[in-house]
C-alpha positions, 0 to 999 in steps of 0.5 A: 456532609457526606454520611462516612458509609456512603459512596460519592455518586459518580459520572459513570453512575449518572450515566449509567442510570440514564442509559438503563433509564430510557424513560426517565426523559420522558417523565421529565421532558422540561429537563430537555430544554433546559440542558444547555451544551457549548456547540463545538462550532463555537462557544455559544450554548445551545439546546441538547437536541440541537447538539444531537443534530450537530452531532449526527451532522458530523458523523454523516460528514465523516461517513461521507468522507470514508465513502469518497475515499473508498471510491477514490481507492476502488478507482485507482484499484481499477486503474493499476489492474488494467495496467498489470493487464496490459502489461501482460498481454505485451509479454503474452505477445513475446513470441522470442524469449530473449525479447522478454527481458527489455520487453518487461522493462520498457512496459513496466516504465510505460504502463506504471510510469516507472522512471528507472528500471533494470533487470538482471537473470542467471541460472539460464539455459545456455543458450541466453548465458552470454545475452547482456541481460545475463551479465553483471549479477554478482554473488551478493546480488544474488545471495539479496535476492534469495533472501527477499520474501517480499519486495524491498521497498525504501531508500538506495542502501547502496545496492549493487543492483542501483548500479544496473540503471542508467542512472543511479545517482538520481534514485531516492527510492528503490524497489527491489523485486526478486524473481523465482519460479515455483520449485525453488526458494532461490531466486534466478533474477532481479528487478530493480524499480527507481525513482527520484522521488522518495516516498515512490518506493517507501518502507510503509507501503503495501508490496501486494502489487509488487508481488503481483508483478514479479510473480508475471515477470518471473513466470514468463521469464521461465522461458529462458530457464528451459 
């Protein structure tokens, strides 16, 4: 029986004493080999060194795991930069503005792989106000655009911009890119990118790339402005 004045010796305090203790294995080897712990790759005992050694296996294991995902990601990285780099030397290569438009789209489908997608500009010089690529852009549209501070990316909420592609009633994912220059919050333009797949533009991902690519786009799109 207990002494009422005296405090129960705890797990934390037991540990706490080995851990402030190092020499106390020491002076006490035997105890050693005579702890036995249930290995987690079965439920036969085996000896603390050995379960310190399965242990360190694991964690090298996981160790392993992380480095080969971290390879695997700086490798798709590589990949999506010599695409975005490809890419832009095509519009690079643009010598007439009012090229730019289905230049952009038709290279971002083959270089990304991107079944769907449209484009539509307003606010343009005159010259390039009646192009096709200028038409169909209503208020609404363009009121979604000014207020995307980053690309939307999720499911087709019945976007009017869906309606640009040639075929909206396939998209299960939209990526909705607004495009605008330097010196205005508002947007001139908008890029629409689809897929019937619906975890290719999903709420979770990372819109980074996504940035990257309007940025271009509307850069080399200013052309139309001037």
């Amino acid at each position: 029986m207990n002494h009422p004045s005296m405090t129960p010796i705890t797990e934390d305090d037991i540990a706490d004493f080995l851990v402030n203790t190092p020499d106390f294995f020491e002076r006490h080897a035997e105890l050693l080999a005579s702890v036995q712990l249930t290995s987690p790759h079965g439920k036969r005992a085996v000896g603390l060194q050995e379960r310190q050694a399965e242990m360190l296996r694991d964690k090298i294991r996981a160790l392993e795991r992380r480095m080969m995902d971290m390879i695997r990601h700086g490798n798709e990285n590589m990949v999506i930069a010599d695409r975005l780099q490809r890419w832009a030397r095509c519009l690079f290569r643009v010598r007439a503005p009012e090229l730019l438009p289905a230049t952009i789209v038709e290279e971002i489908q083959t270089q990304f792989q991107v079944p769907q997608v449209a484009l539509k500009l307003w606010d343009l010089h005159p010259d390039h106000a009646d192009s096709p690529f200028a038409q169909g852009a209503g208020e609404d549209v363009r009121n979604l655009a000014s207020s995307l501070v980053v690309p939307y990316c999720g499911v087709n909420a019945g976007f009017d911009a869906v309606g640009w592609l040639d075929h909206p009633e396939a998209v299960a994912s939209v990526a909705l890119l607004a495009l605008r220059d330097e010196s205005s919050p508002l947007a001139f333009g908008m890029l629409v990118l689809a897929s019937p797949d619906s975890q290719r533009f999903h709420a979770g991902m990372g819109t980074e790339f996504l940035e990257r690519l309007a940025d271009t786009a509307a850069a080399s799109l200013s052309r139309l402005r001037l």
